[in-house]
C-alpha positions in Angstrom: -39.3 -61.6 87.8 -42.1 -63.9 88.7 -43.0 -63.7 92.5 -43.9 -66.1 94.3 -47.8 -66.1 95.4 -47.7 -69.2 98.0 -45.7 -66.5 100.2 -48.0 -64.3 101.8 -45.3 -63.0 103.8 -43.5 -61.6 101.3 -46.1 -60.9 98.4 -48.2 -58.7 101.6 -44.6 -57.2 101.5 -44.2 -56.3 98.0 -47.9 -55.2 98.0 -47.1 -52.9 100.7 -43.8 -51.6 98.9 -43.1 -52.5 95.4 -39.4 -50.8 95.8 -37.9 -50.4 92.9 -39.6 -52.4 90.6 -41.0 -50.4 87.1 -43.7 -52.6 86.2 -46.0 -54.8 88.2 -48.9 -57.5 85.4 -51.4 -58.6 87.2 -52.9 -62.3 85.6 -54.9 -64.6 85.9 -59.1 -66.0 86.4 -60.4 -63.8 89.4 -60.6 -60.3 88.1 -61.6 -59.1 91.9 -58.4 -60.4 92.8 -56.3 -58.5 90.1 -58.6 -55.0 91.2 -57.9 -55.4 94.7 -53.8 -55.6 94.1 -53.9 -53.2 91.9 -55.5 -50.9 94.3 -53.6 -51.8 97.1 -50.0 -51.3 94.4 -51.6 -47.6 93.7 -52.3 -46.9 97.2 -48.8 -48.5 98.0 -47.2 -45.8 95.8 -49.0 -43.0 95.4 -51.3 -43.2 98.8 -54.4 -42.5 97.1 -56.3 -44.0 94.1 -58.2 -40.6 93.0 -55.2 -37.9 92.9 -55.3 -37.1 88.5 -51.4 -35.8 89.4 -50.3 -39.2 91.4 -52.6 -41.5 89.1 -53.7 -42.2 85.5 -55.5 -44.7 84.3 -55.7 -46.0 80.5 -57.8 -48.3 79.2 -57.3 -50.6 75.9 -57.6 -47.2 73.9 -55.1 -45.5 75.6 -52.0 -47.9 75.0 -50.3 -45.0 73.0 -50.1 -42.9 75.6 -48.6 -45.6 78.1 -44.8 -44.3 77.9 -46.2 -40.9 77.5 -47.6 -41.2 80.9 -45.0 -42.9 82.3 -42.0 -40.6 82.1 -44.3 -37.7 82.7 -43.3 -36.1 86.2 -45.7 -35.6 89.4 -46.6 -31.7 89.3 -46.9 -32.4 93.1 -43.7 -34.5 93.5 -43.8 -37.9 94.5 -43.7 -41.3 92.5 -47.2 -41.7 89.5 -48.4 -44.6 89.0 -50.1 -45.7 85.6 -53.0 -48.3 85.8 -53.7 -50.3 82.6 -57.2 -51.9 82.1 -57.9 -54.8 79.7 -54.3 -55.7 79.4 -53.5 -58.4 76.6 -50.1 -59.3 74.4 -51.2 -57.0 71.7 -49.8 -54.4 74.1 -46.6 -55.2 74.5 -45.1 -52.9 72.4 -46.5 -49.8 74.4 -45.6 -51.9 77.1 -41.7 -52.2 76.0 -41.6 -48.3 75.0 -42.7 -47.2 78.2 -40.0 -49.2 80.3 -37.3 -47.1 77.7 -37.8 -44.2 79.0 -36.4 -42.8 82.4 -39.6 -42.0 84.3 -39.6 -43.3 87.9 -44.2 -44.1 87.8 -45.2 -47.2 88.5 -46.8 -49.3 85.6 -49.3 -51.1 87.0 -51.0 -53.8 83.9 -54.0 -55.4 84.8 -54.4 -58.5 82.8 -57.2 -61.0 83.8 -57.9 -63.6 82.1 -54.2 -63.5 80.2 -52.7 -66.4 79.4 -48.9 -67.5 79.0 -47.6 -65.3 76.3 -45.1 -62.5 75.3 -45.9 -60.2 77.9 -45.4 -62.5 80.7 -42.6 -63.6 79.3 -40.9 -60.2 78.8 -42.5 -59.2 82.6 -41.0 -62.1 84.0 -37.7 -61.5 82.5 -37.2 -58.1 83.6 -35.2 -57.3 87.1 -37.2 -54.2 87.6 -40.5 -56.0 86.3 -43.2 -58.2 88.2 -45.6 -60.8 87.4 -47.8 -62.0 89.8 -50.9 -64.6 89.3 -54.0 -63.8 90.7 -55.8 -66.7 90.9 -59.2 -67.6 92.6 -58.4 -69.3 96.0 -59.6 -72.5 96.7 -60.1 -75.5 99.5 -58.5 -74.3 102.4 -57.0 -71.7 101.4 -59.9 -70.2 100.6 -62.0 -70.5 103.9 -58.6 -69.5 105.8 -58.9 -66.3 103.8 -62.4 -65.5 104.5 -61.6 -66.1 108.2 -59.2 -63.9 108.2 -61.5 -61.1 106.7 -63.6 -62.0 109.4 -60.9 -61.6 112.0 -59.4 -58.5 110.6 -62.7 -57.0 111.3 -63.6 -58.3 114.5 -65.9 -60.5 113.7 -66.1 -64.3 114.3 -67.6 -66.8 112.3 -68.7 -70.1 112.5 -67.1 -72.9 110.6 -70.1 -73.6 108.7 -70.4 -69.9 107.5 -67.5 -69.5 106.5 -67.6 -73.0 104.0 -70.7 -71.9 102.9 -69.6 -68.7 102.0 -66.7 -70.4 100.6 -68.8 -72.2 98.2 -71.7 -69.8 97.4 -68.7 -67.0 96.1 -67.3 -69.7 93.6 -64.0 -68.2 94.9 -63.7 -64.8 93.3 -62.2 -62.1 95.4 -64.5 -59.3 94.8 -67.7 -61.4 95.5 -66.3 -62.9 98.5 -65.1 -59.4 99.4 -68.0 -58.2 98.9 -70.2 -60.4 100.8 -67.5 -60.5 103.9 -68.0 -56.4 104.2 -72.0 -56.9 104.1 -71.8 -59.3 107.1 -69.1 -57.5 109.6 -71.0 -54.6 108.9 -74.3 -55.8 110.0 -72.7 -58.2 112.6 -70.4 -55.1 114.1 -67.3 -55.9 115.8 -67.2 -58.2 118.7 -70.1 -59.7 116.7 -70.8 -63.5 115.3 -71.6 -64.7 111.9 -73.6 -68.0 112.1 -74.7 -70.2 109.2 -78.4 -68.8 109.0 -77.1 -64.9 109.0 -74.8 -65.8 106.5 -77.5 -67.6 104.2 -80.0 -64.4 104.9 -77.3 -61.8 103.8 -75.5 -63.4 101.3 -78.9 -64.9 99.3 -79.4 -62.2 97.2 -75.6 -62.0 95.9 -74.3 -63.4 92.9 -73.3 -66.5 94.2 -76.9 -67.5 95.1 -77.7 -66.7 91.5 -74.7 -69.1 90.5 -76.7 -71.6 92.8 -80.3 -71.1 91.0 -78.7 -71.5 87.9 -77.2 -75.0 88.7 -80.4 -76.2 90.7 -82.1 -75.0 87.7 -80.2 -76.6 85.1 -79.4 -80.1 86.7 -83.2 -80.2 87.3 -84.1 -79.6 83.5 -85.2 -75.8 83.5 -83.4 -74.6 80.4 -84.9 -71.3 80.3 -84.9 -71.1 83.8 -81.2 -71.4 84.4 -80.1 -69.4 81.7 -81.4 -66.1 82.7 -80.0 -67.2 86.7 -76.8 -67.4 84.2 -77.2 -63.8 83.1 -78.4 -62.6 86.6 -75.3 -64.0 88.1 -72.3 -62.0 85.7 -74.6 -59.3 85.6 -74.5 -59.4 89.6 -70.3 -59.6 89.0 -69.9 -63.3 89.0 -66.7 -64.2 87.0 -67.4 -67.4 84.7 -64.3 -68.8 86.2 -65.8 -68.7 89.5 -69.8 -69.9 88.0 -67.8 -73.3 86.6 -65.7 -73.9 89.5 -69.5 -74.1 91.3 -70.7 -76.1 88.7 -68.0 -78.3 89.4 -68.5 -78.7 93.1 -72.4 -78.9 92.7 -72.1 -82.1 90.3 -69.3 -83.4 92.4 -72.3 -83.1 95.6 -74.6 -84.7 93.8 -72.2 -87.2 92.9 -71.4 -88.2 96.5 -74.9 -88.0 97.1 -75.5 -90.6 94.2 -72.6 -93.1 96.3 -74.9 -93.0 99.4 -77.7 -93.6 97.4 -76.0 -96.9 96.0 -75.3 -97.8 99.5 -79.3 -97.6 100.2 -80.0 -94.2 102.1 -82.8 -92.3 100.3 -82.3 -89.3 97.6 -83.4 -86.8 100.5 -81.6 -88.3 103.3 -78.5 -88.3 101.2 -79.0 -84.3 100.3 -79.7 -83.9 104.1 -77.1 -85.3 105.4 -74.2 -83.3 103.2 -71.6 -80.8 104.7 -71.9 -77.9 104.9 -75.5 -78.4 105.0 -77.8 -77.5 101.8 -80.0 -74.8 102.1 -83.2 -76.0 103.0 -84.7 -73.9 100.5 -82.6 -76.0 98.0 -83.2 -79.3 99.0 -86.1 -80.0 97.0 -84.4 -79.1 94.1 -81.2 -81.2 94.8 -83.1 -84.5 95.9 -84.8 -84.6 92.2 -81.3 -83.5 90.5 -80.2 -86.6 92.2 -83.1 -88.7 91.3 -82.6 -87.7 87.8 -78.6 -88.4 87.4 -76.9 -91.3 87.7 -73.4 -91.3 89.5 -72.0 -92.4 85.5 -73.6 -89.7 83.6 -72.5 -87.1 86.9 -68.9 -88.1 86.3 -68.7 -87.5 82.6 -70.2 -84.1 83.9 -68.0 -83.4 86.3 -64.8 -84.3 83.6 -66.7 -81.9 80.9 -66.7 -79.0 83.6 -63.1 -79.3 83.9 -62.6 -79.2 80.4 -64.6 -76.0 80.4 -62.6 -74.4 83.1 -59.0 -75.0 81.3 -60.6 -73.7 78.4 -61.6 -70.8 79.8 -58.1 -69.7 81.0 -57.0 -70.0 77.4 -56.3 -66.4 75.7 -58.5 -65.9 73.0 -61.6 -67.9 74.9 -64.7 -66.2 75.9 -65.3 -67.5 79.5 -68.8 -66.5 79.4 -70.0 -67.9 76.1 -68.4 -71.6 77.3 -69.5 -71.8 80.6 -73.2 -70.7 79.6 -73.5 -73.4 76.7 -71.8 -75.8 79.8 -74.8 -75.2 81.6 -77.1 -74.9 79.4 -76.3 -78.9 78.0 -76.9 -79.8 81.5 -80.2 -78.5 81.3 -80.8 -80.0 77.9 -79.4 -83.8 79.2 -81.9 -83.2 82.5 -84.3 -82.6 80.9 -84.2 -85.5 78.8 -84.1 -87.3 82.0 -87.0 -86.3 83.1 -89.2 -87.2 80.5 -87.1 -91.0 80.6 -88.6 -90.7 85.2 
């Protein structure tokens, strides 16, 4: 079966208690997001993560011993789960011989990055089998999930903190995550999270890399914003989420460019967008604007989007297309600049 990931009701529900289902795939761009399920699915069933009776864990080399595994019985008693890493099509096979066998585990197949194929199609077919999409929230949704980090923690956060977080993480679970801990911790509960704390803590992750890279590259550093490229996945940024904030940084410049047509200045323009740019940054965005025109932004912002579909295609390195992405916009700003 396919379930349905618009209700959180019910997909917190099956997270909490999978019931009888056999198999659960995990899909889709944000690889923090398909972690955290599959933790909270192990912890679910087996109520810890670390017991080597209750859990196994198999990587792309250990597909053969997938039904092995699974109809192997708990020397402690209680249900196993079996965690596969680096899950593609090519393992449906071990997939399929597992599920013919009468063990009671849980088969828990992480698959980022997979597209629509075999697997999900046999997964999604199945009435004792699961596939859920674990996609990068986004808009609304997104900063509605951060706030409720917040809240679950006791912590409350300011509107403009939380879009700003929204924007630095690019969207991906384990970054934002991530970054969400580091301030409740510091902030303590009953505490506040305001716009400045949330720059100061937060500037160092990989979404401030993500940042450096773009500044870098819409400003004509080639060199400059690759290695903030490498810095950033090394850091744990998913390419999925590093396009999705080149996308929104050309689309800001973009709107910045539309003010500019309507007469305010390149600074004013940058100064006077929500949330609020870093005023570390602005320097660096006024001259992006002053070297892009709204046209050449909007054949940008159109190649972006192109990148991210392409990236969600199995078979595509994520990584190598959304660094050459960046690196052509460094390339056309820099050509720019020598035209200013």
């Amino acid at each position: 079966m396919k379930l349905e990931t618009r209700d959180a009701r019910k997909l917190a529900a099956f997270l909490r208690d999978p019931g009888p289902v056999r198999a659960v795939l995990l899909y889709g761009d944000d690889e923090g997001l398909v972690r955290e399920r599959a933790r909270a699915l192990t912890m679910a069933v087996a109520g810890t993560t670390d017991d080597p009776f209750r859990v196994v864990e198999l990587t792309r080399d250990g597909w053969n011993q997938m039904a092995a595994e699974f109809a192997a019985i708990s020397m402690m008693g209680g249900r196993r789960v079996i965690g596969v890493r680096e899950v593609t099509d090519s393992a449906l096979a071990s997939v399929t011989e597992a599920l013919k066998t009468r063990g009671d585990a849980l088969l828990v197949l992480e698959a980022p990055g997979l597209g629509k194929g075999k697997l999900r199609s046999f997964i999604e077919a199945g009435s004792d089998t699961a596939a859920l999409a674990c996609y990068p929230e986004e808009g609304a949704a997104l900063t509605e999930l951060i706030r409720a980090m917040f809240s679950e923690a006791g912590v409350k956060a300011d509107g403009e903190a939380v879009s700003w977080l929204a924007e630095a993480t690019g969207g991906d679970r384990a970054v934002v995550r991530n970054e969400v801990t580091k301030l409740t911790l510091l902030a303590g509960a009953g505490g506040r999270v305001d716009l400045d704390l949330a720059r100061e803590v937060a500037g160092d992750s990989a979404g401030a890399s993500g940042d450096d890279a773009l500044l870098a590259a819409t400003t004509g550093k080639t060199v400059l914003a690759d290695g903030h490229v490498e810095r950033a996945m090394a850091e744990g940024l998913a390419a999925i989420a590093l396009i999705r904030m080149a996308l929104g940084h050309l689309q800001k410049l973009h709107l910045v460019r539309l003010h500019m047509a309507g007469g305010e200045s390149a600074g004013d323009a940058v100064r006077a967008l929500r949330p609020p740019v870093f005023y570390k940054n602005v320097g660096a965005m006024t001259q992006s604007a002053n070297l892009w025109s709204a046209e050449a932004l909007l054949r940008a912002i159109e190649e972006a989007r192109q990148v991210e579909i392409a990236c969600k295609q199995t078979g595509s390195r994520p990584e190598l297309l959304v660094r050459r992405f960046i690196a052509g916009l460094a390339r056309q700003a820099q050509a720019r600049s020598r035209v200013h």
